[in-house]
C-alpha positions, -999 to 999 in steps of 0.1 A, spaced: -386 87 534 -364 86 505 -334 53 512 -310 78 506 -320 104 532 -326 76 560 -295 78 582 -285 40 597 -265 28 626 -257 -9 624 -243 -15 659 -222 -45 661 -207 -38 624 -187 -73 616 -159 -70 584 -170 -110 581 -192 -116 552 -212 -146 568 -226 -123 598 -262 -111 596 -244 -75 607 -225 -76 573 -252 -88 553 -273 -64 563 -249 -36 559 -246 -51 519 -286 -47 517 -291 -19 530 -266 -6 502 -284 -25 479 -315 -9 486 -304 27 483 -293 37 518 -262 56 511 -259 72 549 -248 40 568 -228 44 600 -214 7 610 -206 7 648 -178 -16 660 -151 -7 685 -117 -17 670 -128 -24 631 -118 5 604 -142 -4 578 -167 -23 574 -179 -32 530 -157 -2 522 -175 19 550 -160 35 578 -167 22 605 -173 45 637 -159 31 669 -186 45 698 -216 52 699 -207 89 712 -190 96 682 -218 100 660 -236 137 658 -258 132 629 -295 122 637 -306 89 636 -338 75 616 -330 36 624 -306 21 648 -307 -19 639 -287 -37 667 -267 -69 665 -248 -69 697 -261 -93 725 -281 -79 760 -250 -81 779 -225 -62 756 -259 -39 752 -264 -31 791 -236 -10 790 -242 10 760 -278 19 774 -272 56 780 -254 62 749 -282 46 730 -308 68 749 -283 101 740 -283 92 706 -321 97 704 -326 71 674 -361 78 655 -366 37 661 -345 4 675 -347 -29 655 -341 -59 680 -325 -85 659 -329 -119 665 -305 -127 694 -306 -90 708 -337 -85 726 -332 -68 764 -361 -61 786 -335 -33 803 -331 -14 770 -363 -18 756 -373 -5 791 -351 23 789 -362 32 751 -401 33 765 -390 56 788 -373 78 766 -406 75 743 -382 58 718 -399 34 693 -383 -2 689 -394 -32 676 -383 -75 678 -374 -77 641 -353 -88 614 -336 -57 594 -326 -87 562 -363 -94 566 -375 -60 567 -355 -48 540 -362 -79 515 -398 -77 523 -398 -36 518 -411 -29 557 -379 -14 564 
């Protein structure tokens, strides 16, 4: 699949250039994914990107949703995750939960433990 056609959700979008979030909203630009949907709920913007406050709000499909929000701020976002039907979950470092990825196998939703800067420097992404 062509970069720019690959739709991403970065949940736990971070406007603070340090954070694995942000840097891997930064490569993914580098790397030709144009469709980027950062996912934080009280941030605007996020690298010049809007930033979309719930999960709920987005109706496009999903080819990747990377996650960099811990398993307890996760538990509660389970069904909204489910809805949202991603074609695949990246579990950063930090992010893996037996009750989502539970819920994801269940919903025949791929995932994997991963690294999305790895992936993407390393062209697996």
């Amino acid at each position: 699949m062509n970069p720019a056609d690959h739709h991403v959700v970065v949940l736990g979008a971070t406007a603070k250039p340090a954070r694995y979030a942000n840097q891997a909203i930064r490569l993914l630009g580098e790397k030709g994914y144009t469709r980027i949907t950062p996912v934080h709920p009280k941030l605007t913007e996020s690298e010049g990107i809007p930033v979309t406050n719930r999960l709920q709000d987005i109706n496009d499909p999903v080819d990747t949703l990377t996650l960099y929000v811990g398993p307890a701020r996760l538990a509660p976002m389970i069904g909204d995750i489910i809805r949202l039907k991603p074609g695949r979950v990246i579990f950063n470092p930090g992010t893996e939960s037996k009750e989502l990825q539970q819920a994801l196998d269940q919903a025949g939703i791929p995932w994997e433990e991963a690294c999305t800067l790895v992936l993407l420097r390393t062209g697996q992404f």
